[in-house]
VEXDREN-527394 format. One line per 5 residues: their letters; for each residue x, y negated, z of C-alpha. Coordinates in steps of 0.05 Angstrom, whole numbers, plus 5000, padded with zeros to 4 digits. Example, Ala and Ser with C-alpha at 12.3 -4.5 7.8 and 13.67 -1.06 7.14 Angstrom:
AS) 5246:5090:5156 ~ 5273:5021:5143
END
This chain:
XXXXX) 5000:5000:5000 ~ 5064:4954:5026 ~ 5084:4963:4937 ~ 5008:4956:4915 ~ 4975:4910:4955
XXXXX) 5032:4876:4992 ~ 4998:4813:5007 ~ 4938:4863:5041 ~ 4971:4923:5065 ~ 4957:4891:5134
XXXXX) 4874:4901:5124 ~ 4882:4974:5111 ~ 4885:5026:5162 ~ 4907:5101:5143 ~ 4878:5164:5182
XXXXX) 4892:5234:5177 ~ 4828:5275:5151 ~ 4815:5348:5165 ~ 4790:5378:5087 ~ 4731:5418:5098
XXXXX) 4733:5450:5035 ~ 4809:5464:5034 ~ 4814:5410:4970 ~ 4823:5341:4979 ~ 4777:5293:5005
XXXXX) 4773:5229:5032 ~ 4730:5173:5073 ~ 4735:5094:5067 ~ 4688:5050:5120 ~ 4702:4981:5147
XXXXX) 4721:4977:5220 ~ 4714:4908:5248 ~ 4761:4867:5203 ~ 4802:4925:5169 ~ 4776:4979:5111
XXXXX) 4800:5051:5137 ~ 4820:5092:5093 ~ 4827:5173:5115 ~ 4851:5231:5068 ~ 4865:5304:5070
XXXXX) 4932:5279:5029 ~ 4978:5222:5013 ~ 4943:5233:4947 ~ 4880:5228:4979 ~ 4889:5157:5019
XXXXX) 4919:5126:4956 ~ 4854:5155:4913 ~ 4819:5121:4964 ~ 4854:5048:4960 ~ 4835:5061:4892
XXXXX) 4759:5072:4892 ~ 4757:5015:4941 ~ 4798:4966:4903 ~ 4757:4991:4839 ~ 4696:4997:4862
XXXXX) 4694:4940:4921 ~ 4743:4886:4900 ~ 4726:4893:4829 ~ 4810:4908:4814 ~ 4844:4954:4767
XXXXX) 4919:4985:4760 ~ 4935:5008:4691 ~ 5000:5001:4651 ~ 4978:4959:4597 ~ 4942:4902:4646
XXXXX) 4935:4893:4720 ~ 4882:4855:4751 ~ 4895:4852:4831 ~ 4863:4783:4844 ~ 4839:4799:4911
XXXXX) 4800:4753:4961 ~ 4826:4728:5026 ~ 4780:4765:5066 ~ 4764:4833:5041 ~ 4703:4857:5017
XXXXX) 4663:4907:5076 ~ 4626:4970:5062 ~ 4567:4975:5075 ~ 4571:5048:5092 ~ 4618:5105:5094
XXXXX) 4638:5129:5029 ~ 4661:5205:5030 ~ 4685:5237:4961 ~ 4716:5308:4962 ~ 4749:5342:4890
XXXXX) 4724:5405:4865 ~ 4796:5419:4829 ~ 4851:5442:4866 ~ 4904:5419:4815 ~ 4902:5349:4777
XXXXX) 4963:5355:4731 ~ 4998:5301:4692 ~ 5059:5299:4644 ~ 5081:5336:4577 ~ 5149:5348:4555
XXXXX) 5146:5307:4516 ~ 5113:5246:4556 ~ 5193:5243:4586 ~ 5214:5219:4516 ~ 5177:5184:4481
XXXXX) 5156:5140:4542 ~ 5200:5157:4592 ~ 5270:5168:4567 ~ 5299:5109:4600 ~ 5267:5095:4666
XXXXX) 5299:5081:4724 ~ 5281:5090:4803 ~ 5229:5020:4801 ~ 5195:5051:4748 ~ 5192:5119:4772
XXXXX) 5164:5092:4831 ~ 5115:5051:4798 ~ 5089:5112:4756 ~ 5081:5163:4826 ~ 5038:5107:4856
XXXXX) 4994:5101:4796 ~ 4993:5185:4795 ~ 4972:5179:4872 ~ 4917:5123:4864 ~ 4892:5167:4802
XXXXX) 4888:5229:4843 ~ 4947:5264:4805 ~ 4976:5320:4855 ~ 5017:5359:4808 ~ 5064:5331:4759
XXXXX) 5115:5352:4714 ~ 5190:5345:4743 ~ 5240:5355:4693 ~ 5288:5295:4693 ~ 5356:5324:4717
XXXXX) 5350:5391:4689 ~ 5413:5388:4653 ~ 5457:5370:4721 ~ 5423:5446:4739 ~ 5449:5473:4675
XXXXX) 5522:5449:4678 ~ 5527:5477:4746 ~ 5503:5535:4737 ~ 5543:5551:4662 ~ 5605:5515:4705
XXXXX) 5603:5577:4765 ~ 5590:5623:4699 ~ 5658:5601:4676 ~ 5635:5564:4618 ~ 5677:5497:4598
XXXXX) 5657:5421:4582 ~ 5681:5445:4510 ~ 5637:5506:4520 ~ 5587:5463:4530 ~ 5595:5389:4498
XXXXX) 5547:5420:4435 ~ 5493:5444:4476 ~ 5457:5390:4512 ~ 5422:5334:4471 ~ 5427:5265:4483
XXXXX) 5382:5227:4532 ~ 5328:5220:4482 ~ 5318:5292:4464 ~ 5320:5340:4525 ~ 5237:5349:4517
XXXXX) 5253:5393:4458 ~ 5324:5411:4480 ~ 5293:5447:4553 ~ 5236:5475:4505 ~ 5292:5514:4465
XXXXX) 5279:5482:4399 ~ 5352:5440:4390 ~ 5417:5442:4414 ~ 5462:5383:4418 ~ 5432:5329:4378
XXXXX) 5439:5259:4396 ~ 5497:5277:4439 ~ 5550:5299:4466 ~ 5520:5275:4534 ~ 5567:5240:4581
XXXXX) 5576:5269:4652 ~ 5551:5204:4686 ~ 5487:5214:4664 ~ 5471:5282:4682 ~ 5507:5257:4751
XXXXX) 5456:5191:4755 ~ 5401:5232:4741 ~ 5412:5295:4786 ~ 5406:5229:4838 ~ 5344:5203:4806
XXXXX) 5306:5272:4805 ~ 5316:5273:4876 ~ 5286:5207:4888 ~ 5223:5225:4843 ~ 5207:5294:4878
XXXXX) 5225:5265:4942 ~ 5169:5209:4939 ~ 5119:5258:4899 ~ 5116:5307:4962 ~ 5112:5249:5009
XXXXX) 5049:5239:4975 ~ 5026:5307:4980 ~ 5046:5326:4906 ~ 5072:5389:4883 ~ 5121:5387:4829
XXXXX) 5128:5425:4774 ~ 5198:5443:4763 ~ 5224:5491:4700 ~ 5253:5565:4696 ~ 5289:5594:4644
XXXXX) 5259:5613:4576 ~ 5322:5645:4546 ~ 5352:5593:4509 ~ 5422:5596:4521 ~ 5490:5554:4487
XXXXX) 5523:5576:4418 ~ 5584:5595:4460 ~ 5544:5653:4503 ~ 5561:5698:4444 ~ 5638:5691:4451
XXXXX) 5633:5693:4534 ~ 5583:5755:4526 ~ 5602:5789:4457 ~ 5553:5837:4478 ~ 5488:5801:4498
XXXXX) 5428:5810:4456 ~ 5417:5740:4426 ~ 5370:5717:4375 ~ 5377:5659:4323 ~ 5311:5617:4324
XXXXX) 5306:5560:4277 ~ 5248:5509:4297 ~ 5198:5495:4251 ~ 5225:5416:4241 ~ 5291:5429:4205
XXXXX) 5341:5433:4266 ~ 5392:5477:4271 ~ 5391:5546:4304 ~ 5392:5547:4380 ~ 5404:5618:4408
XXXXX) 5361:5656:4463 ~ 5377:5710:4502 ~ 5319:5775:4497 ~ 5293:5777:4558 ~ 5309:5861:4562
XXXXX) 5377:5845:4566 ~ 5398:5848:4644 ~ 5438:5780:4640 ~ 5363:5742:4629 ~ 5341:5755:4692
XXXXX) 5407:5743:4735 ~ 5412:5679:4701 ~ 5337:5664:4715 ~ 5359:5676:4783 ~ 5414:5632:4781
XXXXX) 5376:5574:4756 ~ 5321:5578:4805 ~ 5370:5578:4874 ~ 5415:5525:4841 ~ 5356:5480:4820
XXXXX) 5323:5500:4890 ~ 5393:5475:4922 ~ 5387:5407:4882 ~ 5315:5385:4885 ~ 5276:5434:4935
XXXXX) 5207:5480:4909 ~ 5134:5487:4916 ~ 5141:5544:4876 ~ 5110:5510:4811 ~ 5146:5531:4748
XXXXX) 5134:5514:4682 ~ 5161:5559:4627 ~ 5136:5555:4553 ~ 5159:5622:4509 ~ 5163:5598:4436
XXXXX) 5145:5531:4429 ~ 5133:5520:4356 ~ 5177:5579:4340 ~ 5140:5649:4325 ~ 5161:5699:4363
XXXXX) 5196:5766:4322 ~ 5136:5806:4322 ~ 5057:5802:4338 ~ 5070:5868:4373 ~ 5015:5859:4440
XXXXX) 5064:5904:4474 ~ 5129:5869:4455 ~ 5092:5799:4486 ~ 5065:5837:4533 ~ 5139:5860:4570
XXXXX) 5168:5794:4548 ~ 5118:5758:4600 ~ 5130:5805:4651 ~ 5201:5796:4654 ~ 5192:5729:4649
XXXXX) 5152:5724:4709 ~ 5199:5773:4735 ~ 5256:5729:4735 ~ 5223:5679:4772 ~ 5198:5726:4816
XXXXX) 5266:5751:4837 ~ 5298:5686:4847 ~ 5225:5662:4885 ~ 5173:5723:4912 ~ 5126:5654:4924
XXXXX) 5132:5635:4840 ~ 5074:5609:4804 ~ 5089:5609:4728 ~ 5052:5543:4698 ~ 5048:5550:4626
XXXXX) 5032:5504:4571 ~ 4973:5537:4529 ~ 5008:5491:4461 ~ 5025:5555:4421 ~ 4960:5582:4424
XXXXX) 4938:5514:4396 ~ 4996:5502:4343 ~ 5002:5568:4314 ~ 4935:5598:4324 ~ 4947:5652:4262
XXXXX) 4990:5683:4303 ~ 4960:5677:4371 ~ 4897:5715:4362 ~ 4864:5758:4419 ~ 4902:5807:4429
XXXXX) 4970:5772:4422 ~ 4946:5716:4480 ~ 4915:5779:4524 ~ 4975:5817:4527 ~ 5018:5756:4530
XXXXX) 4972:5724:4597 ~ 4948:5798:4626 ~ 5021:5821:4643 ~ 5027:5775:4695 ~ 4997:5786:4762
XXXXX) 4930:5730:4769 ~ 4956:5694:4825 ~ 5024:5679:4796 ~ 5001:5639:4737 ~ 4963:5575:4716
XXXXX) 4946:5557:4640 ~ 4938:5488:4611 ~ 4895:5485:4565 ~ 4935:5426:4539 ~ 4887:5393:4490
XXXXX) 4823:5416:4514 ~ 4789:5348:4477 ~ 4815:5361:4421 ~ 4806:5448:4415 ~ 4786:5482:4486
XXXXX) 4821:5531:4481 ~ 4791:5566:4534 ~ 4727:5576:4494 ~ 4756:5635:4446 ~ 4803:5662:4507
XXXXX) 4758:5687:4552 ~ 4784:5633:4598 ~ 4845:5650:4593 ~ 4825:5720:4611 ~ 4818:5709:4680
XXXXX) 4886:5664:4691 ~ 4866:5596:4740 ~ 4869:5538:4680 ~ 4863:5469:4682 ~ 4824:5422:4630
XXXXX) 4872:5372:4598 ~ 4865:5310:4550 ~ 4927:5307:4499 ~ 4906:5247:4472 ~ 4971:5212:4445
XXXXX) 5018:5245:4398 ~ 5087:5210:4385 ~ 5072:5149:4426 ~ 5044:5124:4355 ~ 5014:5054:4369
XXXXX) 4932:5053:4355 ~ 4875:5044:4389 ~ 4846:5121:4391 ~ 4806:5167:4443 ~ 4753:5207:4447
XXXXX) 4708:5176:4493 ~ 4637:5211:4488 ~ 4686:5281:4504 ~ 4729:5257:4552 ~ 4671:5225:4587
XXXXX) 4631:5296:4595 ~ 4679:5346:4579 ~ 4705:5364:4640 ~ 4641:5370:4672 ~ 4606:5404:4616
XXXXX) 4673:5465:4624 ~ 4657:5461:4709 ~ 4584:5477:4696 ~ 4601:5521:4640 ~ 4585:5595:4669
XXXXX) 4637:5617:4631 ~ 4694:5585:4653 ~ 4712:5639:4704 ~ 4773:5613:4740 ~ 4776:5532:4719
XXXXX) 4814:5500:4771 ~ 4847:5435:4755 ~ 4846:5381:4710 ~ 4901:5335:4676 ~ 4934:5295:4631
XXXXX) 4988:5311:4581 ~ 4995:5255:4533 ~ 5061:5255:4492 ~ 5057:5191:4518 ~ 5026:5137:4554
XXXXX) 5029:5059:4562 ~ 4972:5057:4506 ~ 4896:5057:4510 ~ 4891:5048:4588 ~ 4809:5063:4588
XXXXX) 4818:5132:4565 ~ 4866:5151:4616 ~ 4825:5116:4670 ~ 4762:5156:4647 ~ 4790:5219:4646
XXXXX) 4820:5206:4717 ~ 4752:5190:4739 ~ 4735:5271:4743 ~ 4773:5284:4802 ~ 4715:5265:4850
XXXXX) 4657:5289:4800 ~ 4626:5346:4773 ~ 4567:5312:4728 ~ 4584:5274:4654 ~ 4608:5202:4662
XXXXX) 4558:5156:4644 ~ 4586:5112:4597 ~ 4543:5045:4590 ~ 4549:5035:4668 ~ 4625:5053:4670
XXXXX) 4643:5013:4618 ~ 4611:4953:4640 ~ 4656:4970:4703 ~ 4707:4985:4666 ~ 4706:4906:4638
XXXXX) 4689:4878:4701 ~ 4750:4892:4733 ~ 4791:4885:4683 ~ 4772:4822:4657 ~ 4756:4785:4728
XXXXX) 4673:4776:4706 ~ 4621:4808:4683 ~ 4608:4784:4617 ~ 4552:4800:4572 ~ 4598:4798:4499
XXXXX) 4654:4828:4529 ~ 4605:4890:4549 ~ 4582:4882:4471 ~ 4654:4889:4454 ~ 4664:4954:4489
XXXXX) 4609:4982:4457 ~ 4630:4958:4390 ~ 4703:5004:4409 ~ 4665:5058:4436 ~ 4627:5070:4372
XXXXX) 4698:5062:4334 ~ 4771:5065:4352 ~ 4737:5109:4411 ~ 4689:5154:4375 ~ 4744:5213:4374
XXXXX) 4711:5237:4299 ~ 4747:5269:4240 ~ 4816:5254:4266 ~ 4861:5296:4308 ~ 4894:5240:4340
XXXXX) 4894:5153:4319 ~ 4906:5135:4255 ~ 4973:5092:4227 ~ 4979:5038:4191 ~ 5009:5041:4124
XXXXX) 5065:4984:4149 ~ 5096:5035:4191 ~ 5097:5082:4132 ~ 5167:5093:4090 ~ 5147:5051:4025
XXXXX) 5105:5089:3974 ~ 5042:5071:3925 ~ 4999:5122:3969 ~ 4950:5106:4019 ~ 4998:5152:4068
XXXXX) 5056:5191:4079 ~ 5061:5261:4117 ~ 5068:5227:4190 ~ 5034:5154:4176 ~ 4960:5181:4170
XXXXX) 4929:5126:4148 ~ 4853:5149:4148 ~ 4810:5126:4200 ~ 4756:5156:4249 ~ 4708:5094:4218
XXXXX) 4692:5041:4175 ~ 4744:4985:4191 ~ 4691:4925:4183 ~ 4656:4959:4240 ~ 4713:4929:4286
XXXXX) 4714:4862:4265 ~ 4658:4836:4313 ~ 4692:4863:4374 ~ 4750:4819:4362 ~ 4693:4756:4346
XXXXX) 4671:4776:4415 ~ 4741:4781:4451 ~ 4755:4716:4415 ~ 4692:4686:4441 ~ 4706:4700:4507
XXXXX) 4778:4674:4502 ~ 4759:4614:4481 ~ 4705:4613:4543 ~ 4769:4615:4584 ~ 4784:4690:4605
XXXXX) 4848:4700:4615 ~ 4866:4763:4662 ~ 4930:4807:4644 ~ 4884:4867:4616 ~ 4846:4821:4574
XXXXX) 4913:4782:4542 ~ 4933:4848:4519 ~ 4860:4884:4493 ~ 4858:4821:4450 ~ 4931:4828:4429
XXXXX) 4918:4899:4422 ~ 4848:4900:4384 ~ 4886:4837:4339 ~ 4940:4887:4326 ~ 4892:4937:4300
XXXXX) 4856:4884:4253 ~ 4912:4874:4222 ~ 4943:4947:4218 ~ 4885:4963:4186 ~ 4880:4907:4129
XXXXX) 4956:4923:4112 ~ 4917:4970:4074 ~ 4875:4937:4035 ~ 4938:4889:4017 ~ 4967:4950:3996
XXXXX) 4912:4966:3941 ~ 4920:4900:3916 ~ 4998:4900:3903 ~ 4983:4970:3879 ~ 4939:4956:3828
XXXXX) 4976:4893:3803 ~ 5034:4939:3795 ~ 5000:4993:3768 ~ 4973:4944:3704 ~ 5049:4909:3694
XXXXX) 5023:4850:3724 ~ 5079:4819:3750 ~ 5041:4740:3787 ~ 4990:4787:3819 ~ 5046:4834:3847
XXXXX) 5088:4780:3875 ~ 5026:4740:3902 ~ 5005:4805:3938 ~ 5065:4836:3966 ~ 5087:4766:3991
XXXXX) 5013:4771:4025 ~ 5034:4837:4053 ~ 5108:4814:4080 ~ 5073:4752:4113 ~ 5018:4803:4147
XXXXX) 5084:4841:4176 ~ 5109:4777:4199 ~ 5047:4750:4234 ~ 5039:4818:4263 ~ 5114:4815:4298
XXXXX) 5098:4750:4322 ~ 5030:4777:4358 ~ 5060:4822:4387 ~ 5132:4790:4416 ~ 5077:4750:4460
XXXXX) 5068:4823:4503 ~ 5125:4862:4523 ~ 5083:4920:4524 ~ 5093:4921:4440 ~ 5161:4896:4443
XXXXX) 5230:4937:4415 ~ 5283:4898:4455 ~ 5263:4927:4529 ~ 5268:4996:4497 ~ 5338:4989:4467
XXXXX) 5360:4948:4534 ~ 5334:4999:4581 ~ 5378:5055:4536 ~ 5432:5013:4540 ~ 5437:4998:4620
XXXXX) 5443:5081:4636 ~ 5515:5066:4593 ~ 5580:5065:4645 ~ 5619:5034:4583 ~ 5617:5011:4515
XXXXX) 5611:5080:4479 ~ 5561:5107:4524 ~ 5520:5036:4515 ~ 5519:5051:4436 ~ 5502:5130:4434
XXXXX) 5440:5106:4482 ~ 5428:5052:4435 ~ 5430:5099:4382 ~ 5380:5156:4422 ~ 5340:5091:4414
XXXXX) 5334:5075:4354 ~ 5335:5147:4330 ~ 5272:5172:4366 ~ 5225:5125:4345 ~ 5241:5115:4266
XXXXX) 5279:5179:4237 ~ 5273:5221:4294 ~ 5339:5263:4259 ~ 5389:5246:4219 ~ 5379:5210:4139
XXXXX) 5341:5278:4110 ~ 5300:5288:4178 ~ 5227:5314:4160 ~ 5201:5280:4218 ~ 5221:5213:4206
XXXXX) 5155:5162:4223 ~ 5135:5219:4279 ~ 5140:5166:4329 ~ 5136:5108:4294 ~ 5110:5050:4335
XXXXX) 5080:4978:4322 ~ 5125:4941:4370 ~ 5158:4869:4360 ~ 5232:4876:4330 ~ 5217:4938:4295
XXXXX) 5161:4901:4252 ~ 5209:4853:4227 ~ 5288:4892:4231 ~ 5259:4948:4201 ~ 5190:4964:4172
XXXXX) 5192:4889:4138 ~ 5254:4906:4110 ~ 5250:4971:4085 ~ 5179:4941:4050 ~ 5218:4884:4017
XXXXX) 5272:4939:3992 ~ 5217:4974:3967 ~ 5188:4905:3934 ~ 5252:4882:3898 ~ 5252:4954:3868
XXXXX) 5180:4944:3842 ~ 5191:4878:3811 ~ 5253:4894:3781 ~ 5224:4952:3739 ~ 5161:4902:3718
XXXXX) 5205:4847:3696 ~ 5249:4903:3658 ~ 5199:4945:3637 ~ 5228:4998:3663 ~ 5199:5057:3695
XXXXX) 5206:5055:3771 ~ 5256:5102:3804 ~ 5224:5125:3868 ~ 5267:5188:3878 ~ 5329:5147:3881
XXXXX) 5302:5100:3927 ~ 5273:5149:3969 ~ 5347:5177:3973 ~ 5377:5109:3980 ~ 5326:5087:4041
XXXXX) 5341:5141:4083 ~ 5406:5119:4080 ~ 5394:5046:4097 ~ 5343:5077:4156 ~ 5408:5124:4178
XXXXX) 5451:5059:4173 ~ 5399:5015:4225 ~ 5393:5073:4271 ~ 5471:5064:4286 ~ 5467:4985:4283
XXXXX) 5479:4953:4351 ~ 5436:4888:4363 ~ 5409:4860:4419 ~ 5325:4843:4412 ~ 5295:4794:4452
XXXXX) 5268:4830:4521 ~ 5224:4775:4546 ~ 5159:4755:4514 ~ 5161:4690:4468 ~ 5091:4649:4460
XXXXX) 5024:4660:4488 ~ 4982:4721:4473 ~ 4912:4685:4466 ~ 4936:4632:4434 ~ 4974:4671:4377
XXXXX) 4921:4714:4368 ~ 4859:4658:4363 ~ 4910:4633:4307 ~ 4909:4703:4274 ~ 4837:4702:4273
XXXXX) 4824:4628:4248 ~ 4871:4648:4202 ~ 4847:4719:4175 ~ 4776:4734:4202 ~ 4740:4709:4136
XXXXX) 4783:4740:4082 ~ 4788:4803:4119 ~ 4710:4800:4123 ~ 4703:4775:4049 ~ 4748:4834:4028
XXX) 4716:4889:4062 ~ 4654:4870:4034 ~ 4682:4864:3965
END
């Protein structure tokens, strides 16, 4: 509360609460002048000074806008309020989540993240960071060397996929300092997380092993897997050979050693790789000694497994390969995420999960793309339509596991809303709540507004996950490339009076955090979207040789880009330069400054190296990028165009799709400093934007 509410901590009392139930529960009344606040938890109290500061003193936490204008004198309850969960597990994190968002937090923003978890009733998170300090000690008292080693781990920007087994080495060689600085900060996360009453979720070992365990252990049974995205091959050891389980073992006391257990282990078997055969009884031993690894370094293990394969590679992961794959390990000892149960609930064609304990979780973000997406109508009743499902057998959590977060805060705060509810979320009164406390009023257009994005960005139709926009795209006469999906879940022009209502209401004088950046954000997305109407038009002036309409348009395009950039440098929430200067501050010197810089840069534009196939993956609409790179690569692109009109020639896109990669290869390995401060004012550049482009954006969609 003293980090929260510092200038109120003082009003609050805390008190211990027995749980009836077992699960968490908690109680808030006013006591004379103070609100008390009892829980069964940490967790508990702080989901408490939540639903009062929500609920009470009309406030809200989120990462993208914080609105904690509390009176002097506190509001007082009327009554006690009691709330108990049904769920004895609210998970949060993804493997990925701890790159794309998190790759270069430090301790203040750790901390700031365990609060929000607590407040949001989160008990059981994800604990990876430091994982690699476990694996260099435990490869060091194997007798492995640093040169054994220096190919193996990945740099800071890539362990998600390097701990899943899917790359070795890239974006490294990682320096010893950081594996050293981040053994520290792992302690200081799990150490504040069970204060709290959390229980981490810390890994186990899936196999994967370094190139040089072949020449150490000529005679270990190792197989080559290739990951589906064009890596190289990473090497894991068969779990029948007898050095799998002694090094399971290994892992799980040193690990203990370092950051303590609660017996939570998460351990995903072939993660976008296919296993060697759809045999059930091949899947079926390789789980049990799995499990049995874990079991013999902990007799208490839990195995937590991601339920991804099962959605990524369904064609092999029918029936009978999941059954024999979940059934060989003992009930008790594992727990299934579904991982994207708004997206495909999995647990519908499992049986759920044949029995396993699951937990319901909302994917959501993929990449840490920029857009405004969600599926609100699901996320709103789906987790209480699977509790009341009769056939959901042994449902007992719920969660979050985003690829990333600091985007769309109302679809994490709805979701989060299910830990003290079994019935659907009304949406009509919860967004109007939703608005209130965000925005500091209750305000009849901004409630119009919401409903507008409910019935669009947030109507979760025909899309997997939110669309791009084509400016983010490598340069190309199509309407999209393989990662910038450019079709929407709507009609575009069915946004537009949203942001004449957010507009309206700025220039009525609201002003709150949350609402600076929905109108940034919602301005953003006006714009995204037009890029691709722009497009058409320098598309079809190309298309017919005429060279005044090409230039007209494409300088129309360029000048979107730039008024875009400019948007958005008014909110360091869409700015590059606190991403690159984050990277940069792990460095102890000048070359460890530039290969974080470079782990930068990397992730979010070619994600490999110059021929990656996931280049745009993670492509984001931030400040800095807009203009250093996207703009750039556009104008490249441009010049190309123009000079084969005014030639006559034909236009040479394999070359320049040869020669851009290049350029992109060159930026990722540019040093330069971007501005980390925000430069302008966020209502004011974006009631410019709209005086600006509200008509002919409305003029061309109807034309």
């Amino acid at each position: 509360m003293a980090r929260v509410v510092p200038s109120h901590a003082s009003h609050f009392e805390v008190e211990q609460l027995t749980s009836k139930s077992g699960k968490d529960e908690f109680e808030i009344e006013s006591k004379g002048s103070k609100i008390v606040l009892r829980g069964s938890s940490g967790v508990a109290v702080a989901s408490a000074l939540y639903y009062y500061l929500t609920n009470y003193a009309h406030c809200q936490i989120t990462w993208n806008g914080t609105n904690l204008s509390l009176p002097a004198k506190l509001p007082a309850l009327p009554s006690k309020i009691t709330k108990s969960t049904v769920y004895n597990y609210r998970y949060n994190l993804n493997y990925c989540t701890f790159n794309y968002t998190m790759s270069w937090w430090d301790w203040e923003r750790w901390q700031k993240e365990i609060d929000w978890m607590a407040m949001h009733g989160i008990n059981m998170p994800l604990a990876i960071t430091g994982e690699e300090y476990t694996w260099l000690e435990v490869y060091k008292d194997m007798g492995f060397s640093e040169n054994d080693l220096k190919d193996f781990f990945s740099g800071p920007a890539y362990f998600g996929w390097f701990w899943m087994g899917n790359l070795d080495g890239w974006g490294g060689p990682l320096p010893l300092s950081w594996m050293e600085s981040h053994k520290t900060l792992q302690q200081q996360i799990v150490k504040r997380e069970r204060e709290l009453g959390m229980k981490p979720v810390l890994p186990a070992f899936t196999g994967h092993v370094p190139a040089a365990f072949k020449k150490k252990f000529p005679n270990a049974q190792l197989k080559a897997t290739n990951w589906t995205n064009g890596f190289g091959n990473t090497y894991i050891l068969d779990s029948q050979d007898p050095l799998f389980a002694e090094i399971g073992k290994k892992f799980l006391d040193k690990q203990t050693q370092l950051y303590g257990t609660d017996h939570l282990y998460s351990a995903d078997t072939f993660n976008e790789n296919e296993p060697p055969t759809d045999d059930p009884e091949y899947l079926s031993k390789l789980s049990e000694r799995i499990y049995d690894g874990m079991r013999q370094a902990d007799p208490n293990a839990v195995w937590v497994m991601q339920g991804w394969l099962f959605y990524s590679d369904r064609k092999f992961w029918k029936a009978p390969q999941i059954e024999a794959l979940l059934k060989a390990v003992p009930d008790d000892k594992m727990i299934l995420l579904d991982l994207a149960a708004e997206i495909e609930p999995v647990w519908k064609r499992t049986g759920a999960f044949y029995g396993k304990p699951w937990i319901w979780n909302m994917l959501n973000n993929f990449g840490g793309n920029v857009n405004l997406f969600g599926r609100m109508e699901g996320v709103a009743a789906g987790p209480a339509q699977a509790w009341n499902d009769p056939g959901k057998k042994r449902l007992e959590g719920i969660g979050l596991t985003m690829e990333a977060i600091e985007q769309n805060p109302v679809i994490y705060e709805l979701m989060m809303d299910h830990t003290w509810r079994t019935t659907p979320i009304d949406l009509d009164q919860w967004l109007k709540k939703y608005a209130r406390n965000r925005y500091g009023k209750n305000d009849s257009d901004l409630n119009l507004a919401w409903q507008i994005l409910r019935k669009t960005v947030y109507n979760g139709k025909e899309i997997r996950d939110g669309a791009e926009s084509i400016v983010t795209g490598r340069p190309t006469l199509d309407s999209s490339t393989i990662w910038t999906r450019t079709k929407l879940n709507y009609a575009p022009e069915k946004l537009l009076p949203a942001w004449d209502l957010l507009v309206k209401a700025a220039n009525k004088g609201v002003k709150t955090d949350g609402f600076s950046y929905d109108l940034v954000d919602v301005s953003r997305q006006i714009l995204a979207n037009y890029a691709l109407v722009v497009q058409k038009k320098w598309v079809t002036a190309f298309r017919k040789g005429d060279q005044i309409g090409f230039k007209k348009h494409s300088r129309e395009f360029i000048d979107l880009i730039d008024d875009m950039d400019a948007l958005l440098a008014t909110r360091k929430d869409f700015m590059l330069g606190p991403w690159i200067a984050d990277a940069r501050k792990w460095g102890t010197n000048a070359q460890e400054k530039a290969l974080y810089e470079q782990n930068a840069r990397d992730l979010i534009t070619l994600w490999g190296d110059a021929d990656s196939p996931l280049h745009e993956y993670s492509n984001r609409q931030w400040s800095g990028l807009l203009n250093d790179f996207y703009r750039v690569r556009w104008e490249k692109f441009f010049a190309m165009l123009d000079g084969s009109l005014a030639n006559h020639t034909k236009a040479d896109f394999k070359t320049f799709e040869k020669s851009i990669a290049q350029w992109e290869w060159q930026w990722v390995n540019e040093q330069k400093a971007f501005p980390t401060k925000p430069a302008g004012n966020s209502i004011e550049a974006a009631l410019k934007l709209h005086r600006k482009y509200a008509q002919q954006i409305s003029h061309d969609y109807k034309n």
